[in-house]
C-alpha positions, 0 to 999 in steps of 0.5 A: 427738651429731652431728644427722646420725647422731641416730638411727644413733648411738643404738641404741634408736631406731634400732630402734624406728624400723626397727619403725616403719618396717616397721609403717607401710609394711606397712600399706599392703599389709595394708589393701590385700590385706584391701580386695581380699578386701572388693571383690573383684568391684571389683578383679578387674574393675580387673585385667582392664580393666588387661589381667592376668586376673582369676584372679590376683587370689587371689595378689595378695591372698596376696601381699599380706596374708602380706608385710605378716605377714612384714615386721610380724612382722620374719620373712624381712624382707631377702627379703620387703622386695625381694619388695615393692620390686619388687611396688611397681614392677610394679603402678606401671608397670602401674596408675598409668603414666598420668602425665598424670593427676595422681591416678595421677602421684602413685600412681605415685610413691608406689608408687617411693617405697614401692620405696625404702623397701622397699630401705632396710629390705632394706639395714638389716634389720628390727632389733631387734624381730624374729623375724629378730633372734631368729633370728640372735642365737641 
């Protein structure tokens, strides 16, 4: 076996690392969204000081929450996974542009890193333990 395609040559764990990959990085969105609904006074205050009205804040928290849900799940996972990429983006250009900081220089990679790995589930879709591949094997 080949150490460059370890896990790609190996179906199995090509998938249970896909449902790894989706777990860890949906998390992130599904802890955030519940600690919005948590602070939420904090964080509509944040995003208004940031020059966003406040009143999106509601959205954010839906957005976030339901797209942890869909890529956890493996449901709408290509679609969902650019919806992300690009949510990553936005909010580190918005947030986290204060590269002289390092706090935020390190969010603002973090959150370019999560784009990336975002398109790479979106360029290999969810795998095997899915609702996508439930659908699609039908």
């Amino acid at each position: 076996m080949k150490l460059v395609t370890l896990i790609s040559d190996n179906k199995a764990l090509s998938n249970i690392a896909l449902l790894f990959a989706r777990l860890s990085m949906a998390a992130i969105f599904l802890l955030a969204g519940l600690n919005k609904v948590q602070y939420y006074d904090g964080n509509a205050q944040y995003m208004a000081s940031s020059g966003l009205p406040a009143e999106l804040l509601p959205l954010v928290i839906v957005f976030e929450i339901g797209a942890a849900l869909l890529i956890i799940t493996g449901f709408m996972t290509q679609i969902t996974a650019i919806a992300l990429a690009g949510f990553s983006i936005v909010s580190a250009l918005l947030f986290h542009f204060n590269l002289g900081d390092q706090m935020q220089f390190i969010m603002f990679f973090k959150n370019v890193a999560m784009a990336g790995g975002f398109l790479a589930l979106a360029a290999t879709g969810a795998g095997r333990f899915s609702v996508d591949h439930k659908i699609l094997s039908k």
